[in-house]
VOMAR-634269 format. One record per residue (C-alpha): residue number from 1; z, x, y; residue in three letters. Coordinates in nm, 4 decimals. Layout:
REM residues N
PT num       pz       px       py residu
PT NUM        Z        X        Y    ala
...
//
This chain:
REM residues 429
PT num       pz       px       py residu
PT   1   1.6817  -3.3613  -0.2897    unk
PT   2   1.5735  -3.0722  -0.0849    unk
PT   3   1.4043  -2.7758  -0.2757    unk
PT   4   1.6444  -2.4135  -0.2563    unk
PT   5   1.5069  -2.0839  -0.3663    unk
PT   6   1.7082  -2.1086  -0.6734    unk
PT   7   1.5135  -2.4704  -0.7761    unk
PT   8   1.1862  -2.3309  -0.6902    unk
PT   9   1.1913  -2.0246  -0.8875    unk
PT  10   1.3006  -2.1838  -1.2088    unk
PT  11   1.0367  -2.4638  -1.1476    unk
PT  12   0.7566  -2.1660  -1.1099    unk
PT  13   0.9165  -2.0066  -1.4449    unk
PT  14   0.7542  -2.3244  -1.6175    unk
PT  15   0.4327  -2.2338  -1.5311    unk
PT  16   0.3762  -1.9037  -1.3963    unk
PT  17   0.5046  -1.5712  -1.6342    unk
PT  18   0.8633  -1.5003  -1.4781    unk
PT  19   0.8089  -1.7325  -1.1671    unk
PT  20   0.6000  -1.4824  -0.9365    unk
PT  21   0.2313  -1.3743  -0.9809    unk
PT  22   0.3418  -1.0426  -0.8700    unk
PT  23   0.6038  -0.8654  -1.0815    unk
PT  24   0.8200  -0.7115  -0.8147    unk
PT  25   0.8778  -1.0644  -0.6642    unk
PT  26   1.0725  -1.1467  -0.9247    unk
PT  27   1.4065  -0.9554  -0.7876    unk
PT  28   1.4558  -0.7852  -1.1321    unk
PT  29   1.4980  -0.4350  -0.9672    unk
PT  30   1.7563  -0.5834  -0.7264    unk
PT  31   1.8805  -0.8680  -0.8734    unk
PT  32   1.9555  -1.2443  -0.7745    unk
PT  33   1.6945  -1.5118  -0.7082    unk
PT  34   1.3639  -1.4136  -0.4755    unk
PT  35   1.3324  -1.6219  -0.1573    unk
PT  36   1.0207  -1.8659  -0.1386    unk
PT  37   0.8655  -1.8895   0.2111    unk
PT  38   0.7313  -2.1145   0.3555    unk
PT  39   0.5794  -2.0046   0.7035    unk
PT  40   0.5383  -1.7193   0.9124    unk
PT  41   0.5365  -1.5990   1.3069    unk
PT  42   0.5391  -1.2637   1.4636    unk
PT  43   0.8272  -1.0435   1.2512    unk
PT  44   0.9829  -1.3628   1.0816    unk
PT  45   0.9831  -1.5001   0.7883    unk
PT  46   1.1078  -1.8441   0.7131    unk
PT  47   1.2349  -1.9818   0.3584    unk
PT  48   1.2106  -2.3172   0.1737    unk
PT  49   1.5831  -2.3909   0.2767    unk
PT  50   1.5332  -2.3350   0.6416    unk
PT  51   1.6589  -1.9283   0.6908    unk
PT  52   1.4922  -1.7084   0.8822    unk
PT  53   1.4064  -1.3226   0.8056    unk
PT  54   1.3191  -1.0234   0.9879    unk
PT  55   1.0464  -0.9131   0.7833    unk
PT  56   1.0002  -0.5409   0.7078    unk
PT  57   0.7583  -0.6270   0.3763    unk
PT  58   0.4592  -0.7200   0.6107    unk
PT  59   0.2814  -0.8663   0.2880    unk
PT  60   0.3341  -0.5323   0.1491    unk
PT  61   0.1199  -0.3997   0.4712    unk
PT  62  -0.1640  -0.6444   0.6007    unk
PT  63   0.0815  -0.7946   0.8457    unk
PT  64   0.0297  -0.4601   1.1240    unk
PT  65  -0.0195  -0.7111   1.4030    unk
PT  66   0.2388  -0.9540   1.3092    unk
PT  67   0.2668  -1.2891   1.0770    unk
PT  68   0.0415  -1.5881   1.1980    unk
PT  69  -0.0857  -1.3511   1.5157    unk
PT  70  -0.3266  -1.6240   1.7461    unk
PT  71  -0.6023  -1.4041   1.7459    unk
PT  72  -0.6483  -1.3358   1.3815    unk
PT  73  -0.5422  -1.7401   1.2871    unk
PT  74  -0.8513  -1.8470   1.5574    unk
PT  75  -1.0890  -1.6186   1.3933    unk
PT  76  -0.9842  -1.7730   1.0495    unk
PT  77  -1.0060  -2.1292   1.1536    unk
PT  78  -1.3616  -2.0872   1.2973    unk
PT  79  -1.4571  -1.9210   0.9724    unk
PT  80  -1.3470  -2.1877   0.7622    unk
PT  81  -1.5212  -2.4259   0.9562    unk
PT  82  -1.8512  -2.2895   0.9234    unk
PT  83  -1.7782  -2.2412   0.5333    unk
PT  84  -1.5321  -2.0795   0.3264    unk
PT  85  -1.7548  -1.8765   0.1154    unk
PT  86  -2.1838  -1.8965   0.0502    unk
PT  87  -2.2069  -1.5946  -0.2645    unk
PT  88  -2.4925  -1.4698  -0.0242    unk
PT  89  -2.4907  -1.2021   0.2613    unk
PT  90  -2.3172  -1.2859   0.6205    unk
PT  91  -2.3279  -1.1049   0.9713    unk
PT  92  -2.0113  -1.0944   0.9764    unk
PT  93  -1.9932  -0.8038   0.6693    unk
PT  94  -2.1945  -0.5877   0.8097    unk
PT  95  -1.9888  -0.5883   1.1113    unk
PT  96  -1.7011  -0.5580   0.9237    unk
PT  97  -1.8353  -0.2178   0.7512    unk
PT  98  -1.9707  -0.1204   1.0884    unk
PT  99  -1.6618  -0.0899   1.2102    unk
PT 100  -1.4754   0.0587   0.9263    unk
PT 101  -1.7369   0.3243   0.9448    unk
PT 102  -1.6640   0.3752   1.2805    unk
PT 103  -1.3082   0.4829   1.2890    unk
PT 104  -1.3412   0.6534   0.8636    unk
PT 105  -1.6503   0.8972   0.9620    unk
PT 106  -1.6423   0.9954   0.5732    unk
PT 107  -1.7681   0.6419   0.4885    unk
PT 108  -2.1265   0.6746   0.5433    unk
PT 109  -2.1490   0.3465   0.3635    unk
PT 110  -1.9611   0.1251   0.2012    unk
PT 111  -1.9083  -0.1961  -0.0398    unk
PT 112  -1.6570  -0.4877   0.0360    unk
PT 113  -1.4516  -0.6046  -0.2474    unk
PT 114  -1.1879  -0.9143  -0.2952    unk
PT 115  -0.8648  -0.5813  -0.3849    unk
PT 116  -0.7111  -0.3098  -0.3575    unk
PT 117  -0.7168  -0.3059  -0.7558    unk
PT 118  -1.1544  -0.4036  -0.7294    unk
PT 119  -1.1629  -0.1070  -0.4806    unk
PT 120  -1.0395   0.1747  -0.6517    unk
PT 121  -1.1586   0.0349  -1.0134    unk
PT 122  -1.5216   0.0690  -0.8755    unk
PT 123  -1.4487   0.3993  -0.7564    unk
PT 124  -1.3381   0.5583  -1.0370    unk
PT 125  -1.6675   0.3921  -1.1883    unk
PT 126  -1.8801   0.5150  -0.9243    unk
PT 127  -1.7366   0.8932  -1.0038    unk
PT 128  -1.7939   0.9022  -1.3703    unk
PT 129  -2.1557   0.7654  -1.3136    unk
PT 130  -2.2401   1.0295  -1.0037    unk
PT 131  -2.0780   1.3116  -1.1768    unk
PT 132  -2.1818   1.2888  -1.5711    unk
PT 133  -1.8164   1.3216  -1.6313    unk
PT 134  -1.5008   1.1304  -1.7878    unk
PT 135  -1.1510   1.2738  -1.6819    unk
PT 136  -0.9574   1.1404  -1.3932    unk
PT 137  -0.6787   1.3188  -1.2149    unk
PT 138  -0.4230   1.0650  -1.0689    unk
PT 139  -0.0296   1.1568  -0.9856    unk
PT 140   0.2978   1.0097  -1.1443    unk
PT 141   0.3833   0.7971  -0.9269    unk
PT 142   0.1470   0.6774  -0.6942    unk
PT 143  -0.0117   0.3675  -0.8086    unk
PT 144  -0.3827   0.2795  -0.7525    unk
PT 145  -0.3945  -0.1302  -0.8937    unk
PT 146  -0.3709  -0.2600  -1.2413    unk
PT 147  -0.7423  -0.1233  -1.4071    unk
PT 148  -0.6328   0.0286  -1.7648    unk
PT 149  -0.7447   0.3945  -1.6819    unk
PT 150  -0.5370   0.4079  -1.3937    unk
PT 151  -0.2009   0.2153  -1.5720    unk
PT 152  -0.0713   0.5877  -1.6533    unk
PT 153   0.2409   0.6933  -1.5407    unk
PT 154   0.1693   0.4569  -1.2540    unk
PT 155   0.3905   0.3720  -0.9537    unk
PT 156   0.5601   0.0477  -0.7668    unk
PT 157   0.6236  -0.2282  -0.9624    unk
PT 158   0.6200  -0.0072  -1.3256    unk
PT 159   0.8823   0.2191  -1.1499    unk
PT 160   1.0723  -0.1071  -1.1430    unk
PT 161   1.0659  -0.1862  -1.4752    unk
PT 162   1.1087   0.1766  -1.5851    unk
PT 163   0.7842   0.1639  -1.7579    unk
PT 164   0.4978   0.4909  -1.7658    unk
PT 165   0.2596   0.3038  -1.8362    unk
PT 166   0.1353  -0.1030  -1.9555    unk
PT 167   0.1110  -0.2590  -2.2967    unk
PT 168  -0.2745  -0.3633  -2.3627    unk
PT 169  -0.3825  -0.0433  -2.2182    unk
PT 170  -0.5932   0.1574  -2.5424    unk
PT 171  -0.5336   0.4837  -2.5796    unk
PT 172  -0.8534   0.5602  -2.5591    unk
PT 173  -0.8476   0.4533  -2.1881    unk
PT 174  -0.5285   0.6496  -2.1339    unk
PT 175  -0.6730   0.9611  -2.3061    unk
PT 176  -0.9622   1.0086  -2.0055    unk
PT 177  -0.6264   1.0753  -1.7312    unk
PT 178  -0.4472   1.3205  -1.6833    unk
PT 179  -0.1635   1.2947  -1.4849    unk
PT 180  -0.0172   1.5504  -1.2520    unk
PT 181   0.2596   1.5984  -1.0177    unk
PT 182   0.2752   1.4943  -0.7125    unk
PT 183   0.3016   1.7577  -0.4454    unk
PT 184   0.2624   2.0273  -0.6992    unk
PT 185  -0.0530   2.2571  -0.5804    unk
PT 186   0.0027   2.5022  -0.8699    unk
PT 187  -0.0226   2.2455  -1.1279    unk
PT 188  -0.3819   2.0747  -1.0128    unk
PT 189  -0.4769   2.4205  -1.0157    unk
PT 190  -0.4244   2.5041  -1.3638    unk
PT 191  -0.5833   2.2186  -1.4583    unk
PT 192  -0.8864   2.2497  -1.3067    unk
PT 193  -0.9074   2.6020  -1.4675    unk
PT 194  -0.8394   2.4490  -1.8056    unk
PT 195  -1.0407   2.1310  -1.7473    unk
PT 196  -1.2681   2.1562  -1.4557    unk
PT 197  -1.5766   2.0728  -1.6258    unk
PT 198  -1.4886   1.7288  -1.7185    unk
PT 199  -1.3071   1.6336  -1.4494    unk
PT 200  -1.4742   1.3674  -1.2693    unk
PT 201  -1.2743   1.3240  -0.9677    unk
PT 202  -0.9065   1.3143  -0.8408    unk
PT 203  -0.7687   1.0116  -0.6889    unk
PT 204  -0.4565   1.0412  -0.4509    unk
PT 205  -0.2732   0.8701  -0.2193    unk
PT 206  -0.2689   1.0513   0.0509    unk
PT 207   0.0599   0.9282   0.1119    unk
PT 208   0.2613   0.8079  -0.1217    unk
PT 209   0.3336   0.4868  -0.0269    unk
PT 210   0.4416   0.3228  -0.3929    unk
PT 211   0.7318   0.5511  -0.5283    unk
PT 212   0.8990   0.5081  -0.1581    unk
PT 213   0.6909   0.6929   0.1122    unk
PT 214   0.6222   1.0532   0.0049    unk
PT 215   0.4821   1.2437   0.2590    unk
PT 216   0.2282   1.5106   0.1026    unk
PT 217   0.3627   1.8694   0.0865    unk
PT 218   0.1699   2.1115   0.4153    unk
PT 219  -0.1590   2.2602   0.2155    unk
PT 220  -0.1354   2.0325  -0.0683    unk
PT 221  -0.4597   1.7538   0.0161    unk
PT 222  -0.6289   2.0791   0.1641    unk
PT 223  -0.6382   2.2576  -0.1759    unk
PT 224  -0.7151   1.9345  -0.3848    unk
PT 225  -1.0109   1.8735  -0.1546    unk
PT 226  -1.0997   2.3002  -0.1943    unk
PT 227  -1.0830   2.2585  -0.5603    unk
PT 228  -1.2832   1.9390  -0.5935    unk
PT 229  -1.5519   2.1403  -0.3987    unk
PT 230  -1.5101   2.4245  -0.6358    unk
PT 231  -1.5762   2.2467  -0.9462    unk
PT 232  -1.8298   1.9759  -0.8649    unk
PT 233  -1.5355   1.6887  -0.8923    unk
PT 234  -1.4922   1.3675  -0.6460    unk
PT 235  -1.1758   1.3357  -0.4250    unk
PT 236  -1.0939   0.9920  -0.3679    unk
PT 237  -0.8944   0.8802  -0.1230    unk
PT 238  -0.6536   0.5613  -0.1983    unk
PT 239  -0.6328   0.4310   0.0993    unk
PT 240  -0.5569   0.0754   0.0441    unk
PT 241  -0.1910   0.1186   0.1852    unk
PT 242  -0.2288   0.3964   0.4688    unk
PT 243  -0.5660   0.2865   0.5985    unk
PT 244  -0.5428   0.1439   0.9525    unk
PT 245  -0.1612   0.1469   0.8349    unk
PT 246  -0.0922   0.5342   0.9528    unk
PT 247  -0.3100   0.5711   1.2303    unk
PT 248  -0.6988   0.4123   1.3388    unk
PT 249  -0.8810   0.6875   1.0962    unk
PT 250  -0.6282   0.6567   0.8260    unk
PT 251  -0.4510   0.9076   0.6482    unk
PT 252  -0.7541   1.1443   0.6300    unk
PT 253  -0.7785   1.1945   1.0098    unk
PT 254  -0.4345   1.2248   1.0373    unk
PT 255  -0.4456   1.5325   0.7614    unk
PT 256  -0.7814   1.6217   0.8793    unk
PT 257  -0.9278   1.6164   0.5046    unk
PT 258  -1.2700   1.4287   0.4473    unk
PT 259  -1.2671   1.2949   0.1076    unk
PT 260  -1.5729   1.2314  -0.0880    unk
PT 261  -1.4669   0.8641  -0.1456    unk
PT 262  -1.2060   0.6276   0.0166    unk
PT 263  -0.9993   0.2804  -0.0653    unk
PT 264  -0.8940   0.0406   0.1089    unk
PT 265  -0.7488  -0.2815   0.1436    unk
PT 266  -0.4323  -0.4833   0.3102    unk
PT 267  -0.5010  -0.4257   0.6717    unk
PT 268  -0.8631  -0.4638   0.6219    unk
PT 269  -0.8400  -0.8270   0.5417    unk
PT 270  -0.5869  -0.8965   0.8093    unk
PT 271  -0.3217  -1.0793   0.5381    unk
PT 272  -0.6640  -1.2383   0.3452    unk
PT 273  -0.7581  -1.0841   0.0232    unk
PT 274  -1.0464  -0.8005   0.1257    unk
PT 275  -1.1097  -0.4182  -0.0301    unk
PT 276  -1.3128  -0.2010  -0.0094    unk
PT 277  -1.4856   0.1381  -0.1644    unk
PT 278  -1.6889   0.4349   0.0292    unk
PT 279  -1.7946   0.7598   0.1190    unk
PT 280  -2.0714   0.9956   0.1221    unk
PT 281  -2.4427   0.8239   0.1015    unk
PT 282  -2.5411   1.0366  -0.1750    unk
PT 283  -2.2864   0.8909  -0.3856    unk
PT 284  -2.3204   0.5441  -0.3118    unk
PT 285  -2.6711   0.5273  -0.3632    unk
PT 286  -2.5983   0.4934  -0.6723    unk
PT 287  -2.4327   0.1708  -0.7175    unk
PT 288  -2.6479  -0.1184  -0.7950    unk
PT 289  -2.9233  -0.2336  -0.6786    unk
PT 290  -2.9706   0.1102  -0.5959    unk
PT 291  -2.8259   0.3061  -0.8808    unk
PT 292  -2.7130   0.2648  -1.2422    unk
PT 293  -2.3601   0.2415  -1.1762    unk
PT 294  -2.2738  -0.1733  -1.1536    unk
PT 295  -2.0386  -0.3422  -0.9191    unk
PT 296  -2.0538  -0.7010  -0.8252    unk
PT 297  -1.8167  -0.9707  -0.7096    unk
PT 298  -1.9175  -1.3540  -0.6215    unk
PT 299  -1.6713  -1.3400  -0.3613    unk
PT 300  -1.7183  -0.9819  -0.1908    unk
PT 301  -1.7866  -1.0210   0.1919    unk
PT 302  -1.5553  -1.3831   0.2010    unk
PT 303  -1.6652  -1.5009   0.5551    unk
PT 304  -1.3357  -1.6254   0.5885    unk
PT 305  -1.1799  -1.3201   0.4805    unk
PT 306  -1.3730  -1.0879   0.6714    unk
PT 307  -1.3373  -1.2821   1.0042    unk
PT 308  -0.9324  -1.1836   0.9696    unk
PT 309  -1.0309  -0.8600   0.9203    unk
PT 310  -1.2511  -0.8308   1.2028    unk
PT 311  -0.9825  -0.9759   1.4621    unk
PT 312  -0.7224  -0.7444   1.3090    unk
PT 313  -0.9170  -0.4084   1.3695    unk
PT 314  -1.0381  -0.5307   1.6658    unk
PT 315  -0.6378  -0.5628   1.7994    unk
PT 316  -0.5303  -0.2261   1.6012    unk
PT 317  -0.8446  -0.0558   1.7916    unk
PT 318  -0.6461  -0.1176   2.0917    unk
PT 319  -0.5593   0.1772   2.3244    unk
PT 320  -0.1889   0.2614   2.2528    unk
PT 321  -0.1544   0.0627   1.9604    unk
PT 322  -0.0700   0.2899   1.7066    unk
PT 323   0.1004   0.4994   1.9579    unk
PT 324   0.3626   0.1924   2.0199    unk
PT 325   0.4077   0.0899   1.6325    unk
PT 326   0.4650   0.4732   1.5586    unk
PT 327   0.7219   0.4744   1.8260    unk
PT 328   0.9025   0.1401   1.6632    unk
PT 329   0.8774   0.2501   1.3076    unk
PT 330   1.0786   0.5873   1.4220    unk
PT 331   1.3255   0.3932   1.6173    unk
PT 332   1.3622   0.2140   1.2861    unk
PT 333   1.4446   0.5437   1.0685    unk
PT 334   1.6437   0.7771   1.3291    unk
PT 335   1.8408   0.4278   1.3875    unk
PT 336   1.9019   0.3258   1.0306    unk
PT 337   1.9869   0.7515   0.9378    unk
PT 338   2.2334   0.7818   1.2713    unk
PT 339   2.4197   0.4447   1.1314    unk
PT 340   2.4623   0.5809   0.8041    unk
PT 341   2.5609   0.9439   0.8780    unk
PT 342   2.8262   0.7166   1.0954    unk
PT 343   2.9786   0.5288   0.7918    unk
PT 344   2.9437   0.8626   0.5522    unk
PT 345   2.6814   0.7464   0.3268    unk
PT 346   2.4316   0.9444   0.1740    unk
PT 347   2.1269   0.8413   0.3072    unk
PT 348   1.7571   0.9749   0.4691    unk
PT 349   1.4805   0.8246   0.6116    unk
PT 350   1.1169   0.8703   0.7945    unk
PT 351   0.8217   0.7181   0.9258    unk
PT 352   0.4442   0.8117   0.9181    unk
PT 353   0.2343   0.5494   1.1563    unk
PT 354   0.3965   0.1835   1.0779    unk
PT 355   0.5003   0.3024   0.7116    unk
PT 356   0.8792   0.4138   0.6135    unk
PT 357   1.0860   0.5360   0.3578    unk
PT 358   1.4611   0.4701   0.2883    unk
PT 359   1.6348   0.6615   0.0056    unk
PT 360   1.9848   0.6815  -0.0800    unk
PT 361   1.9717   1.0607  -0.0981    unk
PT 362   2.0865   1.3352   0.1711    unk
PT 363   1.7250   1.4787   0.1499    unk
PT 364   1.4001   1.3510   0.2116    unk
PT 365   1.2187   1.3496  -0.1227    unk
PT 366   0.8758   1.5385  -0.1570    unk
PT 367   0.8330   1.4740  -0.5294    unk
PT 368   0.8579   1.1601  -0.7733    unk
PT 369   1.1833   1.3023  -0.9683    unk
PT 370   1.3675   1.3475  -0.6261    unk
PT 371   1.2972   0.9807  -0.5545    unk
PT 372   1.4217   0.8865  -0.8709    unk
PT 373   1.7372   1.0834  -0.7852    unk
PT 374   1.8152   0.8441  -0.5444    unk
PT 375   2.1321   0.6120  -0.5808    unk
PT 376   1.9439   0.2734  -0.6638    unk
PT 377   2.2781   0.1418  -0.7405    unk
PT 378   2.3931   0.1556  -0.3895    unk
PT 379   1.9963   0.0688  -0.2348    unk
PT 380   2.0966  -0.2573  -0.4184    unk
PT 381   2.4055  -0.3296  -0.2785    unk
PT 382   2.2740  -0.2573   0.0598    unk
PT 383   1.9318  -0.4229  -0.0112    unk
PT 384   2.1629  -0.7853  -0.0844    unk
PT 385   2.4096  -0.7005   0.2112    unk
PT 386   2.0423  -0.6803   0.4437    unk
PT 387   1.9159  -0.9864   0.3335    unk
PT 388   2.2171  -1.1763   0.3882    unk
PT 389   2.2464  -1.1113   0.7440    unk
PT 390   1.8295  -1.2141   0.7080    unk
PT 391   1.6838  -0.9182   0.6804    unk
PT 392   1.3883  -0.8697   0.4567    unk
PT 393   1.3240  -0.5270   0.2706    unk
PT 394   1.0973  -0.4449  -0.0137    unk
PT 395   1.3049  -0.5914  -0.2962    unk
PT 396   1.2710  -0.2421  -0.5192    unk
PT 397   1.4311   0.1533  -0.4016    unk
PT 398   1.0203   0.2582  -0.5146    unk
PT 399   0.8561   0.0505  -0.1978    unk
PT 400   0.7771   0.1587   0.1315    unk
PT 401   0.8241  -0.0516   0.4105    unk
PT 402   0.6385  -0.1524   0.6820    unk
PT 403   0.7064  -0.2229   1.0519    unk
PT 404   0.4721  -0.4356   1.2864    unk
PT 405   0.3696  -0.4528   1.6721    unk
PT 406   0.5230  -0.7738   1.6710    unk
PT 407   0.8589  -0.5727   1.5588    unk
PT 408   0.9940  -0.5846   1.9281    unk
PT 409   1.2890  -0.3508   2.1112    unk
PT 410   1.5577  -0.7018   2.0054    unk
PT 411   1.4324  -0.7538   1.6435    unk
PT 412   1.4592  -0.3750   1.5915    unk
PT 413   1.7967  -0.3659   1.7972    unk
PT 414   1.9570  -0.6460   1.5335    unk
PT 415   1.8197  -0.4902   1.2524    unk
PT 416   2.0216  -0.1634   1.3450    unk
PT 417   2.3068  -0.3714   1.4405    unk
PT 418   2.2869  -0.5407   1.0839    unk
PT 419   2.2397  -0.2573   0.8715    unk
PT 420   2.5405  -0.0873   1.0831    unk
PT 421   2.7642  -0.3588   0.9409    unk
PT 422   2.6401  -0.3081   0.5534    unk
PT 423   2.6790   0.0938   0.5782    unk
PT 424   3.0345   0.0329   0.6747    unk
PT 425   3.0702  -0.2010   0.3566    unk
PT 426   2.9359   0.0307   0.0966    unk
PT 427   3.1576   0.3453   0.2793    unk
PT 428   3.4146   0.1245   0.1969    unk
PT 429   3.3687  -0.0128  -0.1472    unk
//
């Protein structure tokens, strides 16, 4: 008998803590049973039973040149042959940070992690032990991995769940952040009045890419980055989403704000697990072996890894390249707003580089409670009525999405066409 989605989820709920190893996999934000896929090409997805997806998840943002692209598969394939991983330096690492370093001038140097989660962990690390100091200012809302400090009033997957914060976390961890609102320039400046002095370093996304996209306010990374100067605290950049994901030199060329550290991940690894954590040399001089602060992983600098990371910069570095995907991702959101102004439904949208937010809301959000303002009843009702005419969207109303070069003028055309059909069904309901 032929495995179905439905089979293969409640064999993975024997083994694995509510079938996924993920938590927004599951489909408990949206409902129903989560498809398991089998292979990828291009924009497409295809299931265990056969269907094919246009796929606007992009493995949550690696996939910027496309699922399975020839390029980055060769460079993998002659990686693995020479030997998946040796726990000892490579070539190939160096290059890799070379040429981060080229496009993100605020990384004078840099370490290569396995996450996203590793990245920013060793950040925050890396600020307490440069700066003498414990606090950490993060935003509700955006979401910077699963390390306990940074679990607070988090975003993504524990906006799912309706959860502030994680079980297992001591409040002794929680007590050292301090969380702020998003967007709110009056706020971060109070607290640094109050509580400058302990303040170690403030850690942003730049754009909010994990309660929906939230674009940051005009002024707003300008005066966190004057105020961090002021008082002798770190601005970190999370990066791990809009890095090589809103433009070549990330979100901090874009804004024009140098941070004094910067995350990344996703594209970096070209769809293979690879982070990273940087910035000015003075500061990372002092992680081991040349400082006190202590960072290691056995499998930091994967040769495999890092060879699909080095074929996908070396395609994004393309002339016109982010010019194009910008121009797609737009199509995307002026299409998808125009269809539903059409059928009468409340809806917005926009795009910054390959990244884009839908909301069920007249108004584009700027803050975390306007997000959550949003009619998630009716994002799930369109979110099922997508996917059943095989199209793929982030399976929770607090994702962005994510649009890649291989997202061409007919896969954009029938995802308009499609989501024309499913604003006319929830007008009418």
């Amino acid at each position: 008998m032929k495995d179905t989605n439905e089979s293969l989820f409640e064999r993975a709920g024997a083994s694995i803590p509510g079938g996924v190893n993920s938590p927004v996999r599951a489909f408990r934000s949206v409902g129903g049973c989560p498809r398991f896929f089998v292979s990828a090409a291009g924009a497409r997805l295809t299931d265990a039973e056969g269907r094919e997806y246009i796929d606007y998840v992009g493995s949550w943002g690696p996939a910027i040149v496309g699922h399975a692209h020839p390029e980055v598969v060769a460079a993998v394939q002659q990686a693995a042959a020479r030997g998946l991983s040796f726990g000892a330096p490579t070539p190939a690492e160096t290059e890799l940070a070379e040429l981060v370093r080229s496009h993100l001038p605020s990384m004078e140097m840099l370490r290569l992690v396995s996450s996203g989660t590793e990245a920013t962990m060793s950040a925050i690390r890396l600020a307490r032990g440069h700066t003498g100091r414990d606090a950490i200012v993060k935003f509700d809302g955006c979401y910077h991995g699963h390390a306990d400090s940074l679990l607070v009033k988090a975003g993504s997957g524990l906006l799912t769940f309706g959860n502030p914060s994680s079980a297992g976390v001591p409040e002794d961890f929680a007590r050292h952040t301090i969380v702020l609102d998003y967007n709110d320039a009056d706020q971060i400046e109070e607290t640094f009045r109050s509580a400058g002095a302990r303040i170690a370093a403030v850690i942003v996304e730049p754009v909010a890419g994990n309660m929906n996209l939230v674009v940051p306010a005009p002024g707003f990374l300008a005066r966190l980055r004057e105020l961090c100067t002021h008082y002798g605290a770190l601005l970190i950049f999370d990066e791990v989403m809009t890095g090589f994901r809103v433009g070549l030199g990330g979100a901090q060329t874009l804004y024009d704000i140098q941070p004094d550290l910067t995350t990344l991940g996703k594209v970096i690894g070209g769809g293979m697990p690879v982070g990273a954590f940087g910035g000015r040399r003075e500061v990372m001089q002092k992680i081991a072996p040349l400082g006190p602060v202590y960072q290691a992983g056995t499998l930091s600098g994967n040769p495999v890894a890092v060879a699909a990371g080095l074929a996908t910069l070396r395609i994004v570095g393309q002339p016109g390249f982010y010019e194009r995907l910008g121009a797609a991702t737009r199509q995307l959101t002026d299409g998808l707003t125009a269809a539903a102004r059409a059928a009468g439904v409340a809806f917005s949208a926009q795009a910054v580089g390959g990244m884009f937010g839908l909301y069920f809301r007249r108004e584009l959000p700027g803050t975390l409670a306007e997000v959550m303002a949003g009619d998630t009843v009716r994002f799930k009702r369109f979110f099922h009525a997508m996917l059943a005419r095989g199209i793929y969207l982030a399976p929770s109303a607090f994702e962005a999405g994510f649009v890649s070069a291989a997202h061409d003028a007919d896969t954009l055309a029938r995802t308009l066409a499609a989501a024309s059909a499913c604003f006319a069904e929830l007008a009418d309901a």
